[in-house]
Short mmCIF file of the C-alpha atoms (twelve columns), coordinates in Angstrom:
data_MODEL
# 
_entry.id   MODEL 
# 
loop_
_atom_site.group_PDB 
_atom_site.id 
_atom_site.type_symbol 
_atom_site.label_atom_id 
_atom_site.label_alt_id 
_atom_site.label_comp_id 
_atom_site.label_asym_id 
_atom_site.label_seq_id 
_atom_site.Cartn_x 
_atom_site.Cartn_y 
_atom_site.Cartn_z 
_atom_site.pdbx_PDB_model_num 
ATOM 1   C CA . UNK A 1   318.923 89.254 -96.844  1 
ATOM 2   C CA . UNK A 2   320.725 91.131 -99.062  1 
ATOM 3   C CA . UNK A 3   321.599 91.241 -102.574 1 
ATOM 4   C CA . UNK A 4   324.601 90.917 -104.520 1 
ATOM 5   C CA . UNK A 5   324.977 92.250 -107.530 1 
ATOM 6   C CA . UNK A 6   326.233 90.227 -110.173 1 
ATOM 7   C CA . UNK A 7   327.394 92.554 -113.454 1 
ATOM 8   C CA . UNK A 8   330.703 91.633 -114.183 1 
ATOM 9   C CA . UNK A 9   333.567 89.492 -111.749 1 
ATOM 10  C CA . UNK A 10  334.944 91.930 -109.936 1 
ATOM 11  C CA . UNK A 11  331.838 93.035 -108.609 1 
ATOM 12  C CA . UNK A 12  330.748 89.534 -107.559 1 
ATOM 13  C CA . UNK A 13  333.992 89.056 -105.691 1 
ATOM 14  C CA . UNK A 14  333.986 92.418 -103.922 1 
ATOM 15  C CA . UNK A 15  329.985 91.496 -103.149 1 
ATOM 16  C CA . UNK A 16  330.575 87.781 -101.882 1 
ATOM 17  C CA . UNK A 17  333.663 88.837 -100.118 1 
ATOM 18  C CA . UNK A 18  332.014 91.426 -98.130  1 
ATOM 19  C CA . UNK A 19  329.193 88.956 -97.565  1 
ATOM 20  C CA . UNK A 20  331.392 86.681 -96.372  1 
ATOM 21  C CA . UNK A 21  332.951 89.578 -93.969  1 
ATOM 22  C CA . UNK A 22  329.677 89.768 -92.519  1 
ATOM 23  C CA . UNK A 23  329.389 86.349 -91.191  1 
ATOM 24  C CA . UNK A 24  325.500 85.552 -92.424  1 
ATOM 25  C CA . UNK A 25  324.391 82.993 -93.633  1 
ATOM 26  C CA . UNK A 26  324.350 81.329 -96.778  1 
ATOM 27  C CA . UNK A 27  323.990 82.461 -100.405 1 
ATOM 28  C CA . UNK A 28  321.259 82.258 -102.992 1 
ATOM 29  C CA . UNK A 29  322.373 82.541 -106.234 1 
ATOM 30  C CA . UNK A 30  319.562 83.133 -108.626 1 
ATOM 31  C CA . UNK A 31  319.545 82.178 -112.130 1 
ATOM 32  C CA . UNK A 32  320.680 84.188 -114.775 1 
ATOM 33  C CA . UNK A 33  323.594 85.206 -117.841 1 
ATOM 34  C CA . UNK A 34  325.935 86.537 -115.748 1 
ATOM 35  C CA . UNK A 35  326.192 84.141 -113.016 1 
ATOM 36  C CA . UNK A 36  326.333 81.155 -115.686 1 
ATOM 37  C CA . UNK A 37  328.840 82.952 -116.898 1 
ATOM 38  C CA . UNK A 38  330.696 83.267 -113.700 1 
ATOM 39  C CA . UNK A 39  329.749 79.902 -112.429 1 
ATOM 40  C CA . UNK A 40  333.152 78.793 -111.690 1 
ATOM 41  C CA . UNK A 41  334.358 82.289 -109.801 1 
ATOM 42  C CA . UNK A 42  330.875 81.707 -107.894 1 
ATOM 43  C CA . UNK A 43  331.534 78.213 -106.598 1 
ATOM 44  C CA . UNK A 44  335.169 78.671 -106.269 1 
ATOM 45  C CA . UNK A 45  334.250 81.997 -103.783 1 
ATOM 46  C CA . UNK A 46  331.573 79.972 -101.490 1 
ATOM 47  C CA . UNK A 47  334.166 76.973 -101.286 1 
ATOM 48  C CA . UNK A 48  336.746 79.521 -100.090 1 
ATOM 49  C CA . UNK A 49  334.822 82.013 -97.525  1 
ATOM 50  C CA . UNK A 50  333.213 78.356 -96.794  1 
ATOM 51  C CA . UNK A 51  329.791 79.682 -97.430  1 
ATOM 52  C CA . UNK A 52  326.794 77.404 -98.001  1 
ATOM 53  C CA . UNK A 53  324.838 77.962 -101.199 1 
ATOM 54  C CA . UNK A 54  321.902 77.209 -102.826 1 
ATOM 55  C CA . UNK A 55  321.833 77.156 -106.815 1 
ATOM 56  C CA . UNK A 56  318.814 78.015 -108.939 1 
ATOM 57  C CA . UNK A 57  320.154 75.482 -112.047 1 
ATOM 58  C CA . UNK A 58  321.489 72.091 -110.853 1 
ATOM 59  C CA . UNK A 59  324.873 72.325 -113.244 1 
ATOM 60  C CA . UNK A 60  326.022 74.517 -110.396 1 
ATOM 61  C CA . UNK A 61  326.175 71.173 -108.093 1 
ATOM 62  C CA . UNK A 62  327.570 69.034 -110.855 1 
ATOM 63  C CA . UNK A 63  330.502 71.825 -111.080 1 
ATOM 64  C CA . UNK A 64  331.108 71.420 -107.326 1 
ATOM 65  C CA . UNK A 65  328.447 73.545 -105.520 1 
ATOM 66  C CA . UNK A 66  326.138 72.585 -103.127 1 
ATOM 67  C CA . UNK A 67  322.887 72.329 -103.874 1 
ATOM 68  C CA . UNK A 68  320.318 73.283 -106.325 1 
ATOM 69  C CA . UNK A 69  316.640 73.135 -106.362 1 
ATOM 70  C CA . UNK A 70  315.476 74.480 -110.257 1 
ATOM 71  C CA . UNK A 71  312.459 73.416 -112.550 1 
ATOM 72  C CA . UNK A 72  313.304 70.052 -114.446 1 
ATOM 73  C CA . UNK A 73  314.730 71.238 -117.530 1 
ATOM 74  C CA . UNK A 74  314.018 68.525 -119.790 1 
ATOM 75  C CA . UNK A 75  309.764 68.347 -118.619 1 
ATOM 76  C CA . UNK A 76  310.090 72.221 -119.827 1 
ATOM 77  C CA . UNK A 77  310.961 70.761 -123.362 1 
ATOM 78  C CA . UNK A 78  308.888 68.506 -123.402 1 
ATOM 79  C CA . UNK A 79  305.716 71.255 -122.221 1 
ATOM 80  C CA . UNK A 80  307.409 73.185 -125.250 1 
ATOM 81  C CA . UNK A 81  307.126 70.659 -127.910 1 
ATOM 82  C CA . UNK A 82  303.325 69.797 -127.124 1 
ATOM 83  C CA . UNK A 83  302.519 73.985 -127.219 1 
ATOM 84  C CA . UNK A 84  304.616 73.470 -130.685 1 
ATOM 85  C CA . UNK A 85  303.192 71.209 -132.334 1 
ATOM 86  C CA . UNK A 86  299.751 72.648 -130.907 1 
ATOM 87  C CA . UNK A 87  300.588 75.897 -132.896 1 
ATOM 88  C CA . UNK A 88  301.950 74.165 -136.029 1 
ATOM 89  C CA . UNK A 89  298.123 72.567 -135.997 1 
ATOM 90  C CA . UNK A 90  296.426 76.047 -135.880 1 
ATOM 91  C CA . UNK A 91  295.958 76.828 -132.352 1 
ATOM 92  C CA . UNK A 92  296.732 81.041 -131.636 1 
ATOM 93  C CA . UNK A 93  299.703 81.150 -129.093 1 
ATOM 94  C CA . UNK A 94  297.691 84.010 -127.630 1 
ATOM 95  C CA . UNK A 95  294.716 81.309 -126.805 1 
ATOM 96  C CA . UNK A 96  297.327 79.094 -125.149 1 
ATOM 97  C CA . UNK A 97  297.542 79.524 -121.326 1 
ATOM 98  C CA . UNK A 98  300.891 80.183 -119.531 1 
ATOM 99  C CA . UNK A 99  302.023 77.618 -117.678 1 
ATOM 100 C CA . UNK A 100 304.484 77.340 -114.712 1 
ATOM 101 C CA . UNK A 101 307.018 74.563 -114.285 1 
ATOM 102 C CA . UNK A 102 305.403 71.215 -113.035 1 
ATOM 103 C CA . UNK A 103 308.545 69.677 -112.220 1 
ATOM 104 C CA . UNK A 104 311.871 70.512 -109.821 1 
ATOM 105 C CA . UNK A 105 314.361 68.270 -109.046 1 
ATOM 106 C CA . UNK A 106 316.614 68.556 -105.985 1 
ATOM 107 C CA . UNK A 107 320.581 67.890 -106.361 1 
ATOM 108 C CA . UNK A 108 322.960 67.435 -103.285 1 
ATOM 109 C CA . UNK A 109 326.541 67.882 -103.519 1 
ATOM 110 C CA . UNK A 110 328.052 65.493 -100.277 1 
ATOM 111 C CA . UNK A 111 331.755 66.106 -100.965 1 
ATOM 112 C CA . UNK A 112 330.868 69.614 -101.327 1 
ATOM 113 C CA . UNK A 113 328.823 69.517 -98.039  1 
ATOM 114 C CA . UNK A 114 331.914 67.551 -96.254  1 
ATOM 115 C CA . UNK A 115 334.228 70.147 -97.472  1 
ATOM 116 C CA . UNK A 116 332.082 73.033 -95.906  1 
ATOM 117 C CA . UNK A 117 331.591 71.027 -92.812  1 
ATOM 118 C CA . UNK A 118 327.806 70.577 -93.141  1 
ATOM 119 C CA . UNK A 119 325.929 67.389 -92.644  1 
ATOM 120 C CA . UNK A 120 322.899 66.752 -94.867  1 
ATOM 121 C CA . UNK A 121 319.969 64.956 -92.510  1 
ATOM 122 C CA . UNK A 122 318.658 62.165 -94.443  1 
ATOM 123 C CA . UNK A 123 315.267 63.087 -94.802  1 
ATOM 124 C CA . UNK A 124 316.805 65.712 -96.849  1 
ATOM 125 C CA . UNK A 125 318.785 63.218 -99.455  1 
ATOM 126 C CA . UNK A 126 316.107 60.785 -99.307  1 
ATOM 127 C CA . UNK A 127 313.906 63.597 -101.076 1 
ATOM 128 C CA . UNK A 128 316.968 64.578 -103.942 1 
ATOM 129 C CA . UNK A 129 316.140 63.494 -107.199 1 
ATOM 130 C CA . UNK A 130 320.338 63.124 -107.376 1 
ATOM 131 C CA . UNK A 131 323.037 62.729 -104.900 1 
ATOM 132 C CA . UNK A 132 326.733 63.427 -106.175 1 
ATOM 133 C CA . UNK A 133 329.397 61.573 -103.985 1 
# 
């Protein structure tokens, strides 16, 4: 394993590139400002150094990437809303435990995965919550 920094673009191309030199593996690109921000450069280098990745929000697949395995966004609103209006009725946030996402979904891009020359078994897309073809 190792990290890539992801500051600014330059430095994610210089750190995928060199990645990519090294002939390992896949990528893991964890969630976070600046690689929303540089979604597109992100997808656009693992398409072209042909590099299998796995995405930690799923609009990374819908944008072309391969896969993503995240927390279901919209059952995190929905925990939100009941801890909101649970605190609009008195409750202390303090006396409220934390809780962890119940929820992931799993998203498979297949014309992504043709163009990288990977086969998805089907045990694998019979578990996605979406398939993009």
């Amino acid at each position: 394993m190792r990290p890539v920094n992801s500051r600014d673009a330059s430095e994610i191309e210089r750190g995928i590139t060199a990645f990519a030199r090294s002939g390992s593996g896949g990528l893991i690109v964890t969630a976070g400002a600046s690689a929303n921000v540089n979604r597109g450069r992100i997808i656009a280098l693992a398409a072209r150094y042909k590099l299998p990745a796995v995405y930690a929000q799923r609009i990374f697949v819908t944008s072309g990437g391969l896969i993503a395995y995240s927390p279901n966004n919209l059952d995190q609103f929905r925990q939100a809303a009941v801890y909101i209006d649970r605190i609009l009725k008195g409750e202390k946030p303090a006396d409220l435990p934390v809780q962890a996402p119940t929820k992931y979904e799993l998203v498979i891009n297949l014309r992504t995965a043709k163009e990288l020359g990977l086969t998805v078994p089907a045990t694998l897309l019979a578990r996605a919550d979406e398939v993009i073809e």
